[in-house]
N, C-alpha and C positions, 0 to 999 in steps of 0.2 A: 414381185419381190426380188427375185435375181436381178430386172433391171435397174433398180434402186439401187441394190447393192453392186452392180457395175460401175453404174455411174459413183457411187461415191468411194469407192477403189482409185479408179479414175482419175478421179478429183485432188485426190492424194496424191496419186502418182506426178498427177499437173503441178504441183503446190512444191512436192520433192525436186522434178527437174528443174522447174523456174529457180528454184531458189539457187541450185548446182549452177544452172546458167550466169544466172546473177553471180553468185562468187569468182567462178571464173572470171566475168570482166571486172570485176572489183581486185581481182588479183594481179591482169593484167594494168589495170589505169594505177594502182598503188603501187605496186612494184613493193620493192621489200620491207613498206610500212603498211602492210595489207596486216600483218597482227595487231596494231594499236586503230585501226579502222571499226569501229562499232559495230556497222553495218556488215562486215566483212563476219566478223564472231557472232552476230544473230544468226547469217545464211551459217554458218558451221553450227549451231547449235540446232537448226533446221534438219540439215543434212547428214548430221553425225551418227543415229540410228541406220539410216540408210547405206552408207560408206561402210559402217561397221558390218553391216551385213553382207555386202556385196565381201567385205575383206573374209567372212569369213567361209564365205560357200566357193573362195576364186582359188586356183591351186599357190601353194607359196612362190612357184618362180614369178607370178608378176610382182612386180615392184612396187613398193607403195604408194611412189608420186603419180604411179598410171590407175586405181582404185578410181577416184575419179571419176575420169574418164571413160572406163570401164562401167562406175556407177550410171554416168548420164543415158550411154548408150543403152545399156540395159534397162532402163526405163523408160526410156523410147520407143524401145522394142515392148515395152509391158505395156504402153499407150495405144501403141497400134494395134496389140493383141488386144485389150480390150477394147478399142472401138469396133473392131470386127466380131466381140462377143456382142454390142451392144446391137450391132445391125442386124448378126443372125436372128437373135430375140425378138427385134420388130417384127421381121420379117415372119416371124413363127402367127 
């Protein structure tokens, strides 16, 4: 049962950074017509639970254009930590 619900933490976690990823270079390739980009406000509608959160557990002095950033990495970090939950588990 735990590894079930790892992996689809996980899964989550995958689905939230790709999509951060994805906006980034969509942000990057559009340059300052990245709000009228569809695709661009689907990954925001994606990711905007996520950033929100991140905004609200981070202290105020970071700045809001680095959330982000801050978000990707910390999911990152939450992938890694969960694939090292998933192998402890095999390994049990």
């Amino acid at each position: 049962m735990e590894l079930y619900l790892i992996s689809i933490v996980r899964a989550l976690v995958e689905v939230a950074g790709l999509a951060l990823l994805g906006q980034g270079l969509l942000a990057v390739l559009a340059g300052k017509y990245r709000q009228q980009n569809i695709f661009y406000k689907l990954f925001q509608v994606i990711t905007a639970p996520v950033v929100r959160a991140v905004r609200f557990i981070s202290p105020r002095v970071i700045l809001d254009a680095h959330i982000p950033f801050l978000t990707f990495f910390l999911l990152a970090w939450l992938w890694i930590g969960l694939a090292a939950a998933k192998q402890y588990l095999l390994a049990i």
